[in-house]
C-alpha positions as CSV (number, residue, x, y, z in Angstrom):
1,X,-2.4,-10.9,7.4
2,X,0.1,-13.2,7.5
3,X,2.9,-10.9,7.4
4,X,2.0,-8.4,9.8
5,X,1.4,-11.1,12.2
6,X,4.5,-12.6,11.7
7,X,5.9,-8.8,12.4
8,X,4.0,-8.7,15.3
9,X,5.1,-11.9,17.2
10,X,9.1,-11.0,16.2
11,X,7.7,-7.4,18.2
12,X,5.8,-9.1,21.3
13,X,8.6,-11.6,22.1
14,X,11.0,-8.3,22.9
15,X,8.5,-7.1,25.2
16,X,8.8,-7.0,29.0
17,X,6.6,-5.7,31.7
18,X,8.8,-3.1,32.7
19,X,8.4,-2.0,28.3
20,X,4.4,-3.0,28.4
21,X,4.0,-0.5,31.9
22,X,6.2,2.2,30.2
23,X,4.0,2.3,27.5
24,X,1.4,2.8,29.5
25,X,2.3,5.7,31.7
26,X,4.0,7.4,28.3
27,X,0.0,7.1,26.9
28,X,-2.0,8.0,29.7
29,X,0.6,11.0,30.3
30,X,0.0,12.0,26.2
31,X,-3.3,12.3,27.2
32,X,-3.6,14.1,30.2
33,X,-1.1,17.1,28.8
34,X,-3.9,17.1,26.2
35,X,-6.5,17.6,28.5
36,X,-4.4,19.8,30.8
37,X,-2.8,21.9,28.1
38,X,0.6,21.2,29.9
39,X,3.2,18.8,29.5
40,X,3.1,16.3,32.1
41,X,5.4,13.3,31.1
42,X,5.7,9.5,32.8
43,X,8.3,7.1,31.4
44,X,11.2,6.7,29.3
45,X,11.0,6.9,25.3
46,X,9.7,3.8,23.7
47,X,11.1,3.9,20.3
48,X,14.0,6.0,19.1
49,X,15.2,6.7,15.4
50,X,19.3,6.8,15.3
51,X,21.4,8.0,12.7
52,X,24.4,5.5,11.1
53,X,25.1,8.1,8.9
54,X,24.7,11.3,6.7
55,X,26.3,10.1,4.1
56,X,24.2,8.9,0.6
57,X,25.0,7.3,-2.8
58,X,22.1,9.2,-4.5
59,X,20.6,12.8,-4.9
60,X,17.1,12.5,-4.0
61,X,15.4,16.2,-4.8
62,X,13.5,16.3,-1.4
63,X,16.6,15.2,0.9
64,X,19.2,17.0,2.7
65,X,21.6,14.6,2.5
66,X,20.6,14.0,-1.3
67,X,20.9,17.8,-1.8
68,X,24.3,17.9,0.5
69,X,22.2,20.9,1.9
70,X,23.2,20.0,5.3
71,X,23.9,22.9,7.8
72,X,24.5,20.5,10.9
73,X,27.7,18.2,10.9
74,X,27.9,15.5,8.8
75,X,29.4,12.0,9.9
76,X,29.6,8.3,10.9
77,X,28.0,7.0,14.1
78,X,30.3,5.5,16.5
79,X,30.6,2.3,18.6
80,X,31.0,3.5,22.0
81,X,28.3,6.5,21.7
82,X,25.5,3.5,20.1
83,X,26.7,1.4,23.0
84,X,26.3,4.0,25.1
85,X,22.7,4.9,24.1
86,X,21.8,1.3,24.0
87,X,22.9,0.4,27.6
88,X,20.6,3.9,28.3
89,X,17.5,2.6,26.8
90,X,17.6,-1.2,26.6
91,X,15.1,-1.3,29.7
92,X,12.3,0.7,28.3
93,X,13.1,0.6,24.3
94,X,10.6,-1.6,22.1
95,X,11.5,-0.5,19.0
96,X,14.5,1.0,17.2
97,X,14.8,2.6,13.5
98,X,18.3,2.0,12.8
99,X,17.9,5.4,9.8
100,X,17.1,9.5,10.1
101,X,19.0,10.7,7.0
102,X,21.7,9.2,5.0
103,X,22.0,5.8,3.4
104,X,22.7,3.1,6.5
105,X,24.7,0.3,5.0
106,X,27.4,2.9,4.1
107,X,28.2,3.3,7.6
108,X,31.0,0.1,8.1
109,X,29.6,-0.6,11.5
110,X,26.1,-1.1,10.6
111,X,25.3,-5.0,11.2
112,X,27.2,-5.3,14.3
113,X,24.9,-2.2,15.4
114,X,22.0,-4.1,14.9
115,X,23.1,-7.4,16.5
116,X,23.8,-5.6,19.2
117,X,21.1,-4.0,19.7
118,X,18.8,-7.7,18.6
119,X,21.2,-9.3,21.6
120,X,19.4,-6.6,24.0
121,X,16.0,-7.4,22.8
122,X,15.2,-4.6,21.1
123,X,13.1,-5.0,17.4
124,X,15.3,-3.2,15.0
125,X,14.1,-1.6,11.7
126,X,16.0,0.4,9.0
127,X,15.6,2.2,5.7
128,X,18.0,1.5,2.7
129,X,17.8,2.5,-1.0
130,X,19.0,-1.4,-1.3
131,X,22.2,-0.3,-3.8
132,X,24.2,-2.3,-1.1
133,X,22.1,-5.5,-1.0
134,X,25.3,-7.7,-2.6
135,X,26.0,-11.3,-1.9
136,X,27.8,-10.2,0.6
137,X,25.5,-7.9,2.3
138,X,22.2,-10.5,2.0
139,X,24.2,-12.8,4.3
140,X,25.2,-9.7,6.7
141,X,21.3,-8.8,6.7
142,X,20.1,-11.9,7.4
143,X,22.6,-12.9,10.6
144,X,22.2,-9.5,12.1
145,X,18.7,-9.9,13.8
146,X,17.4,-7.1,12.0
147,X,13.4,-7.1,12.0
148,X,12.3,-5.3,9.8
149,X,13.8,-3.7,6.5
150,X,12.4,-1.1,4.6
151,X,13.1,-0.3,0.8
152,X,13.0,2.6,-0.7
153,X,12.2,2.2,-4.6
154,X,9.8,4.7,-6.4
155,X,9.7,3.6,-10.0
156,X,9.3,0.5,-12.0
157,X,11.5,1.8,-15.2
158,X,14.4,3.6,-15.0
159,X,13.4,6.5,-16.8
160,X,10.8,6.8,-14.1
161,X,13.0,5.7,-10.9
162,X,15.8,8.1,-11.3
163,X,14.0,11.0,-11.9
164,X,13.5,10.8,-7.8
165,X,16.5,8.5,-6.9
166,X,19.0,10.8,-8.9
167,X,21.9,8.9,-9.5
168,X,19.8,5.0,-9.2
169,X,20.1,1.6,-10.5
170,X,16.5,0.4,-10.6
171,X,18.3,-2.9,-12.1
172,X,20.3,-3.0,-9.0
173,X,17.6,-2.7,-6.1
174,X,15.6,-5.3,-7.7
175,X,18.1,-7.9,-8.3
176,X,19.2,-7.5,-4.4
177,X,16.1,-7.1,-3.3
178,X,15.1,-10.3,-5.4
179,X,18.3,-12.5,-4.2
180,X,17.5,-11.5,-0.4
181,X,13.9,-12.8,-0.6
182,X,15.6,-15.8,-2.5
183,X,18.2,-16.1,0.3
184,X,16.0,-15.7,3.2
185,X,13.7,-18.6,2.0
186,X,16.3,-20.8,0.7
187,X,17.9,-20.4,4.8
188,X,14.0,-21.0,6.0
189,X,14.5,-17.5,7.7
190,X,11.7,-15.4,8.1
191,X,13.4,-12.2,9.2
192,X,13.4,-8.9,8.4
193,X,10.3,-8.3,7.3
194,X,10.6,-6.8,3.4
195,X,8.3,-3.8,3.2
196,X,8.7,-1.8,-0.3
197,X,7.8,1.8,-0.1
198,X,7.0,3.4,-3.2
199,X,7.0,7.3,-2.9
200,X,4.0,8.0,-4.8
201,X,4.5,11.5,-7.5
202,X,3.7,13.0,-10.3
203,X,6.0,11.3,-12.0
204,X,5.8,7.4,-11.2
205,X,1.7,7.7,-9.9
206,X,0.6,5.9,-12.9
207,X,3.2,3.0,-12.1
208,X,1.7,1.8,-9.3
209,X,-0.6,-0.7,-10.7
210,X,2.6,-2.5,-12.6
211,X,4.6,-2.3,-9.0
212,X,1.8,-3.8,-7.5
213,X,2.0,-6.8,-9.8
214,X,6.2,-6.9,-9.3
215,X,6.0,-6.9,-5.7
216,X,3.3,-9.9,-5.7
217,X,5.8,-11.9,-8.2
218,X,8.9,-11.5,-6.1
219,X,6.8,-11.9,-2.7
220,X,7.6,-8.9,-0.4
221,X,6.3,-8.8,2.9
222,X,4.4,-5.6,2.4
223,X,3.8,-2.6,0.2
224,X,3.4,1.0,1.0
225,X,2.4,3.5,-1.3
226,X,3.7,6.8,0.8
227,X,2.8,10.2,0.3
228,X,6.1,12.5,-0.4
229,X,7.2,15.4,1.5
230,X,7.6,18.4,-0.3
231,X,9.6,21.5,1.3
232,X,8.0,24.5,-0.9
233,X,4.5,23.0,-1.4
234,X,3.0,26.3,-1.1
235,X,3.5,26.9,-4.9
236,X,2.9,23.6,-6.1
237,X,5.1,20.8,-7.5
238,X,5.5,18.5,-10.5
239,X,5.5,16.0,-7.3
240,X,2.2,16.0,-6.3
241,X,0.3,13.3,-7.9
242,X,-2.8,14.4,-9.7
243,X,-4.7,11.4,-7.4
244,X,-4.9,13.9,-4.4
245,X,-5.6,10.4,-2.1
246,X,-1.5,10.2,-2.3
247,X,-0.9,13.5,-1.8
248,X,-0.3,15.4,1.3
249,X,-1.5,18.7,-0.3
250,X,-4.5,19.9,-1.3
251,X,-5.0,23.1,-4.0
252,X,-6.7,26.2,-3.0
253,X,-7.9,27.0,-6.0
254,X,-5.7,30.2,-6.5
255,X,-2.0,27.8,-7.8
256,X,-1.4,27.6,-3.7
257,X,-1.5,24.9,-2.1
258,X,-2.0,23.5,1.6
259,X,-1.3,21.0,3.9
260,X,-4.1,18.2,3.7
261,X,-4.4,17.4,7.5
262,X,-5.2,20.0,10.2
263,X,-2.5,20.9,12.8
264,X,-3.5,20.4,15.9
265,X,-1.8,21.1,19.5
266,X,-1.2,17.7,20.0
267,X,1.5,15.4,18.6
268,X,1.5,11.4,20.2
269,X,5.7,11.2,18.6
270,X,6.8,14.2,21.5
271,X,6.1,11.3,24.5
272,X,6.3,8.4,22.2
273,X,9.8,8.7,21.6
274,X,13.1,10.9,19.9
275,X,15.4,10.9,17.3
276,X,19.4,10.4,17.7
277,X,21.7,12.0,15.2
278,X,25.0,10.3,14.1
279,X,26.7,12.5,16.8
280,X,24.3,12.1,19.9
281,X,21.8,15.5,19.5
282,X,18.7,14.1,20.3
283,X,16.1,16.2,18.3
284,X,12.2,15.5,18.9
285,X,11.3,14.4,15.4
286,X,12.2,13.0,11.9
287,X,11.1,16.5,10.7
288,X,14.0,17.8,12.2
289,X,16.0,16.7,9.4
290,X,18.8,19.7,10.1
291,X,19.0,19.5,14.3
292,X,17.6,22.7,14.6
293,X,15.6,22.0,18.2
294,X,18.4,20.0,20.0
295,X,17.1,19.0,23.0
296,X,20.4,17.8,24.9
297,X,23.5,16.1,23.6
298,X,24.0,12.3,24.8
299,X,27.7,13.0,25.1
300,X,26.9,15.6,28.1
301,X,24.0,13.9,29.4
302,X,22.3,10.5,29.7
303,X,19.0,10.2,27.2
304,X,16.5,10.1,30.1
305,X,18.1,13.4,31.6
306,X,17.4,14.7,28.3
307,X,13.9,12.9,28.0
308,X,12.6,14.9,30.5
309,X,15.0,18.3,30.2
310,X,13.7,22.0,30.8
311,X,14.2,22.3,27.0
312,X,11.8,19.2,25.8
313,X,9.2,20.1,28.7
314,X,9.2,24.0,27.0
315,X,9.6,22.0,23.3
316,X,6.5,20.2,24.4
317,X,4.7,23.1,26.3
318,X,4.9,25.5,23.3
319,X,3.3,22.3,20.9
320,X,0.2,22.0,23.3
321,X,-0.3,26.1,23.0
322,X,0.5,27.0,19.2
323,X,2.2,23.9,17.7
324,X,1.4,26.6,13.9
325,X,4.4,28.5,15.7
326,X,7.2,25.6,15.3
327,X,8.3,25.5,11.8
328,X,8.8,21.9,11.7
329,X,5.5,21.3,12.2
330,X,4.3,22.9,9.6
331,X,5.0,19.9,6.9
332,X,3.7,17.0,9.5
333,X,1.3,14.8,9.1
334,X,1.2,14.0,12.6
């Protein structure tokens, strides 16, 4: 309890009224294109997911850039387009995920990205695979203002670990993830946040009572056992865990398989917020992992003339009406 509260007070100080009364309109709009069956939309996007980079030190089996299967551009964020998008959405942004694909700390601008955006009172977040967390790097983490940090660790053996996070250290994630903990407490810091996210397979599921124990001995902030996106579930994988609770698939009976949860025409993430790739396409989800649906581009036009474009209103029409007909969609567990 302790932990999320602490999360939630490092949250609640960035609010404004201005943030609290967007929120608002974006929800009560949500829920009258529900009941309307047509995309009305008040407000500005609350939280936004931008890319540092494409570029990753492993070759994770379910990840583009892992796979280097890319058909979009690859590349490194720059300064003045981040500075850019911040000065854009400072006033209305409560929350920002400094990740989309790629591995973050390999982009060289990274911490001054999320001072800067800490100095405008935004909480910050990011996803690493914690190969970069050197004594260095711990110090970096820990000046930046970053909120919350999310790792990315999905065995407790190396056998196990880099049958996911092809080309791993497991040695390496825990001994920075252990000296960051150490650090932050020996500085009496209590930011970011630590949450370890364990990909839950096949292949590590019977792990997770031993990385329960780990992650109470080194004291992170939180543990999440994620379900794992699979691209070709239809025919089954040696990735779904046989404990169908961490599984986003369920068996038909017949060897096929099917998405768990219902898709509905409805989808809160379309007026909650957008993603930003390294090179300013601002795509509607994290699903969009190659940019097919580019809404607008922020180095034509300024995020809230994209926000509320003739492409995202039809983007968001066509969801309310047959959301089954956008492919993206069809893997979410929205």
């Amino acid at each position: 309890m302790k932990n999320q509260w602490l999360t939630f007070v490092a949250f609640s100080r960035y609010l404004t009224l201005n943030k609290v009364l967007n929120y608002a309109q974006l929800a009560i709009s949500f829920q009258l294109s529900r009941l309307l069956q047509k995309p009305i939309l008040w407000g500005q996007p609350t939280t936004l997911s931008v890319e540092p980079t494409t570029s990753c030190n492993l070759r994770c089996p379910e990840c583009p850039s892992g796979l280097r299967s890319f058909s979009r551009p690859t590349g490194m964020l720059q300064d003045q387009l981040f500075e850019k998008l911040i000065e854009q959405a400072k006033g209305h942004l409560t929350w920002l995920h400094l990740y989309f694909q790629g591995e973050p700390f390999l982009n060289p601008r990274f911490f001054e990205m999320v001072s800067l955006a800490d100095q405008n009172r935004i909480f910050t977040s990011t996803s690493t695979n914690a190969h970069y967390l050197d004594k260095q790097n711990i110090d970096k983490v820990l000046d930046s203002g970053l909120k919350q940090l999310i790792v990315s660790m999905d065995g407790i053996t190396q056998e196990i670990y880099e049958k996911y996070r092809i080309g791993g250290k497991l040695e390496k994630v825990q001994e920075g993830l252990t000296k960051l903990l150490g650090r932050r407490r020996e500085r009496n810091a209590h930011y970011p946040r630590v949450v370890l996210q364990f990909l839950v397979t096949g292949q590590n599921e019977q792990q997770i009572p031993a990385l329960k124990d780990w992650a109470k001995e080194i004291g992170v902030d939180e543990l999440q056992l994620k379900t794992t996106q699979i691209y070709d579930f239809e025919n089954g994988s040696e990735l779904i865990p046989s404990n169908l609770g961490y599984s986003r698939y369920l068996p038909n009976g017949d060897g096929s398989w099917r998405l768990k949860k219902k898709i509905e025409n409805k989808c809160w993430r379309m007026w909650q917020g957008a993603v930003s790739t390294w090179d300013g396409k601002i795509v509607p989800c994290c699903f969009d992992k190659d940019a097919k649906y580019v809404m607008g581009e922020l180095a034509n036009q300024p995020l809230p003339k994209i926000w509320k474009s003739k492409t995202y209103e039809k983007f968001r029409s066509q969801l309310l009406n047959n959301r089954q007909q956008i492919d993206i969609c069809r893997n979410c567990t929205e």
